[in-house]
Every structure is written in C-alpha cells, then in structure tokens.
KOLLO-164032 format. One line per 5 residues: their letters; for each residue x, y, z of N, C-alpha, C, O. Coordinates in steps of 0.001 Angstrom, whole numbers. Each point is the difference from the previous one (the first is absolute). Layout:
REM residues N
A = X,Y,Z,X,Y,Z,X,Y,Z,X,Y,Z | ...
***
This chain:
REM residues 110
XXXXX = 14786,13034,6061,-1315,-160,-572,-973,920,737,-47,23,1230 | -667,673,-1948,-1132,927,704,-821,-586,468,-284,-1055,-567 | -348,1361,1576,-1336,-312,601,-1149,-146,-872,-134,835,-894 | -921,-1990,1046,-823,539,-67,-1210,994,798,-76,124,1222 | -981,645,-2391,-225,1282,1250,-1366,-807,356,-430,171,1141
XXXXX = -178,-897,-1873,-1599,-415,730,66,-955,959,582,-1078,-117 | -1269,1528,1212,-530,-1044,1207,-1145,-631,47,-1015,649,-255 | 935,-1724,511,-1315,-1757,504,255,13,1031,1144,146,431 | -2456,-343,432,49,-906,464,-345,-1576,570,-1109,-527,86 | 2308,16,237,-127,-1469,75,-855,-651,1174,688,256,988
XXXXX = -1543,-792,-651,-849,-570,633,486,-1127,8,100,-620,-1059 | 417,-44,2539,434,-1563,187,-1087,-1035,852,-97,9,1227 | -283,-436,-1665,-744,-1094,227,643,-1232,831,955,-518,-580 | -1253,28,1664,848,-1158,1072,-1077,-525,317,-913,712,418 | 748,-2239,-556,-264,-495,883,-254,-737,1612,559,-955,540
XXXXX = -1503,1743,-147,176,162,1422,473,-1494,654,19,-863,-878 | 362,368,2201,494,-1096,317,-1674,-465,963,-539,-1077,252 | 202,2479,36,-1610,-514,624,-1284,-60,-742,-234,1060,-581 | -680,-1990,423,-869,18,-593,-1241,698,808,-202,-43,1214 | -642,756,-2309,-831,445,944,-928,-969,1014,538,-972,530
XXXXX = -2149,1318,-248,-685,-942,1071,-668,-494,-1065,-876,-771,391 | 905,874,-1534,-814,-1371,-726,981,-1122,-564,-390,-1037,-536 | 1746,1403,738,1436,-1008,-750,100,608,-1501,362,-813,-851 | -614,2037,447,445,65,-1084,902,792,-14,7,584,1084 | 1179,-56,-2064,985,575,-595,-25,1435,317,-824,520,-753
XXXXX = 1327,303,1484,65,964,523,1284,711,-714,779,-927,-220 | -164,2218,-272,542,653,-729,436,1470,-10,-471,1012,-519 | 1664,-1295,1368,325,1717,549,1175,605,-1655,453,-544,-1007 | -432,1927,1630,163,682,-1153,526,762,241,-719,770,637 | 2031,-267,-780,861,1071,-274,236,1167,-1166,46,-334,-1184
XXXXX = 58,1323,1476,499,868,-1448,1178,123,-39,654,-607,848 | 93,1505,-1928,1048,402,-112,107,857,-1576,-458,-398,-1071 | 1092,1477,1295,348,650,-1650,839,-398,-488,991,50,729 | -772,-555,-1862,561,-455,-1047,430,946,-1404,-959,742,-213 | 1842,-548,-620,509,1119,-852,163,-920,-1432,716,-1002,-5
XXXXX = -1445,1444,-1184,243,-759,-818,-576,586,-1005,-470,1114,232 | 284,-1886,-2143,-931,681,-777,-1418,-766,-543,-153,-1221,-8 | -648,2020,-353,-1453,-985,-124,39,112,-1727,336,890,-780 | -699,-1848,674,-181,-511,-1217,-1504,-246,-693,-263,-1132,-408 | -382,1839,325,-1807,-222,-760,88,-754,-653,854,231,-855
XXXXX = -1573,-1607,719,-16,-593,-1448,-2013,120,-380,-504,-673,-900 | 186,1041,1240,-913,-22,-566,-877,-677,802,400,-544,1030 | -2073,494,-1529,-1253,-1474,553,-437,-844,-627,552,-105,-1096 | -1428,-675,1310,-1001,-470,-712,-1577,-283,385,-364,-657,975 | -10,933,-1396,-2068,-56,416,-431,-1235,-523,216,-473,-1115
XXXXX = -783,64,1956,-818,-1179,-54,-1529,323,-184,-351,693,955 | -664,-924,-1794,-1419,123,28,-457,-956,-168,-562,-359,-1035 | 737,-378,2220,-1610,-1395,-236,-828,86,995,-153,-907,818 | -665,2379,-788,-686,52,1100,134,1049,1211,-816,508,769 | 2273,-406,-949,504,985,1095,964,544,-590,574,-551,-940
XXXXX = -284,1590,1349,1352,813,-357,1016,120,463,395,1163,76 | 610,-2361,504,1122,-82,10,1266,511,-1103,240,-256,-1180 | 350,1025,2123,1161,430,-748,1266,-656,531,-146,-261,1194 | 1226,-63,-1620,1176,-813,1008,980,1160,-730,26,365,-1175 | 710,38,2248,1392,737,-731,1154,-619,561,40,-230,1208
XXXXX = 1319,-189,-2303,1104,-214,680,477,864,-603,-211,507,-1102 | 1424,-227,2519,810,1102,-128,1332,-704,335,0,-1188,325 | 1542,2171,-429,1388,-816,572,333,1461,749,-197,1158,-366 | 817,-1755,1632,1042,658,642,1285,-415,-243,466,-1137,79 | 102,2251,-405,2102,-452,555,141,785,822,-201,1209,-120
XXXXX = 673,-1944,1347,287,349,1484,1499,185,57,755,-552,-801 | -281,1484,1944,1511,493,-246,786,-1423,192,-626,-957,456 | 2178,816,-855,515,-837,689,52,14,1577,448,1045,473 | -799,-1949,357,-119,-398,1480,-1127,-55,365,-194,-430,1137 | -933,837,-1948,-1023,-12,985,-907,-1154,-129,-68,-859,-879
XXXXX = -590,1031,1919,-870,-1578,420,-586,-563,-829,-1058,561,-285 | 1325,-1702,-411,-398,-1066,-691,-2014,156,488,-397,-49,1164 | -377,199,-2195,-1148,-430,593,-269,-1176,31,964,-626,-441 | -1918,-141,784,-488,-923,421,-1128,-426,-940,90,852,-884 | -1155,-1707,527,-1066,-130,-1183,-877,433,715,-832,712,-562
XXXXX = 657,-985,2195,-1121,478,666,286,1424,460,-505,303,1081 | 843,134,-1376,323,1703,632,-852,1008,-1126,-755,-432,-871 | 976,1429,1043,-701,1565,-1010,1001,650,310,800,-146,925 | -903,1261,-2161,717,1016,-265,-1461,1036,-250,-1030,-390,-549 | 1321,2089,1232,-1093,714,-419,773,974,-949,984,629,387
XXXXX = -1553,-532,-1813,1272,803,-747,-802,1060,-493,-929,-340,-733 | 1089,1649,989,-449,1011,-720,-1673,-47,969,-1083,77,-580 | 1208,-195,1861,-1459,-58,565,-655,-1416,134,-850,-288,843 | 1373,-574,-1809,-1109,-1111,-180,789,-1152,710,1230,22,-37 | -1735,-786,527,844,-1501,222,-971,-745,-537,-1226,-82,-64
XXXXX = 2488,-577,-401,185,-1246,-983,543,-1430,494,949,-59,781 | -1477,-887,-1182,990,-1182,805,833,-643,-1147,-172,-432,-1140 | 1295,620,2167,796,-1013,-904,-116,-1441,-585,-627,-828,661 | 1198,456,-1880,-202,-604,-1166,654,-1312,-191,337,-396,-1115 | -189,-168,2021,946,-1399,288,1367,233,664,101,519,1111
XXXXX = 771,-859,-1726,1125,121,834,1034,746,-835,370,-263,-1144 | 26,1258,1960,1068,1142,-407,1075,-319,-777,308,-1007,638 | 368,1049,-1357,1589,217,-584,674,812,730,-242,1159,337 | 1329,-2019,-55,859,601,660,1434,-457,-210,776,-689,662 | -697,1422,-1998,1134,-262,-1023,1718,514,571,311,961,704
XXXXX = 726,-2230,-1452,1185,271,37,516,-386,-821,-55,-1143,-452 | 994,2513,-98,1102,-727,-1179,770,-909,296,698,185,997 | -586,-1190,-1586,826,-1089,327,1901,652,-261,901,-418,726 | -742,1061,-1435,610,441,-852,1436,1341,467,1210,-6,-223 | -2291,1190,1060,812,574,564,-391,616,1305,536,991,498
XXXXX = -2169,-2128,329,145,156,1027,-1295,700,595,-286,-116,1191 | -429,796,-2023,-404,1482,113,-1336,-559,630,-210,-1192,-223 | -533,1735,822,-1104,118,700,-1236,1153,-255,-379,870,785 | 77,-1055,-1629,-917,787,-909,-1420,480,910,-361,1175,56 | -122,-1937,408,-1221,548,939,-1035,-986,-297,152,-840,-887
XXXXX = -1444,941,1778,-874,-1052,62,-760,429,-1504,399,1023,-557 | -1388,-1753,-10,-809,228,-1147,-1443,-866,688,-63,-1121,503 | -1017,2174,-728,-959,-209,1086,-1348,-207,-1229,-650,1001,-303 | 370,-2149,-241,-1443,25,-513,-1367,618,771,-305,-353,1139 | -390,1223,-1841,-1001,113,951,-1507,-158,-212,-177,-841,-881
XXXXX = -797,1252,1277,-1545,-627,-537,-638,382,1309,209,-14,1213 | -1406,481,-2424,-1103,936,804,-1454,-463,-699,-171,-90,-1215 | -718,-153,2120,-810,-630,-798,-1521,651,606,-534,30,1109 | 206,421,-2371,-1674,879,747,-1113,-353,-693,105,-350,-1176 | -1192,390,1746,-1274,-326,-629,-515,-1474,362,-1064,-413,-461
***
C-alpha cells in the first residue's frame, strides 16, 4: 500500500498530575507528525448577530498512527483544528486489516 504524501500535525494534550497555585487543571502538550488524507467537507455560517462560521472537515490517518484523543488538535494545511469527539479506529472483523485512524475535525471562528 502506498503512503500517504500529506503531513499534520498532531498536538497531544495530557493532563498534568500537578495542579497549578490556584488548584485548577493544568495541560501539557506534545507534537508529533502524522501522514494521512484531508477530507474538506465544507461550513456553515451562523448570522444571529455575529458571524460565526463552523467547518467540519475528516482526516484518514495512515494505518498505526496515533489514535487522537477528543481533547487534542490537529493543524492541517496551516490551521489547527480540534478534534471532533472520539476517533474511529476501525477493524475488519473479517480479514483482520487495520485501516487507520478516521479523525473528525472542527474549527470554529467568529
């Protein structure tokens, strides 16, 4: 199977084990490149007042690579985006195969 040729990257999100000095939720962060294809689906605009646009988009990530997370981002083509609930991370029951992660994504401006 060929490669794919476009690179993301993946932004990991952890929750730290120390809280900062006020006790709240502290959140370290790793990168890493990831190889896969982007999928545009399009936006939608909201006008009640403001101009929100929301775009979801899909990644298919190679087989093996890191499952994202709902709290993590992907920056694709320049932009990061956060991911879209929780990944697919599909297997044929059938003959085994390991197809690659499938990454919802969402970007939201205005």
């Amino acid at each position: 199977m060929m490669p794919f040729a476009e690179e993301f990257t993946l932004t990991t999100r952890t929750l730290s084990d120390t809280p900062d000095a006020d006790g709240n939720d502290v959140w370290e962060t790793s990168t890493a490149t990831v190889r896969g294809a982007f999928s545009p689906a399009g936006s939608t605009e909201l006008v009640q007042g403001q101009a929100t646009v929301i775009t979801h988009d899909t990644l298919y990530l190679e087989s093996g690579s890191v499952v994202p997370a709902a709290h993590d981002q992907m920056t694709v083509r320049g932009i990061p985006r956060e991911v879209d609930g929780v990944s697919g991370d599909y297997l044929n029951p059938f003959t085994g195969s390991h197809p690659g992660p499938v990454v919802r994504l969402v970007e939201v401006t205005g």
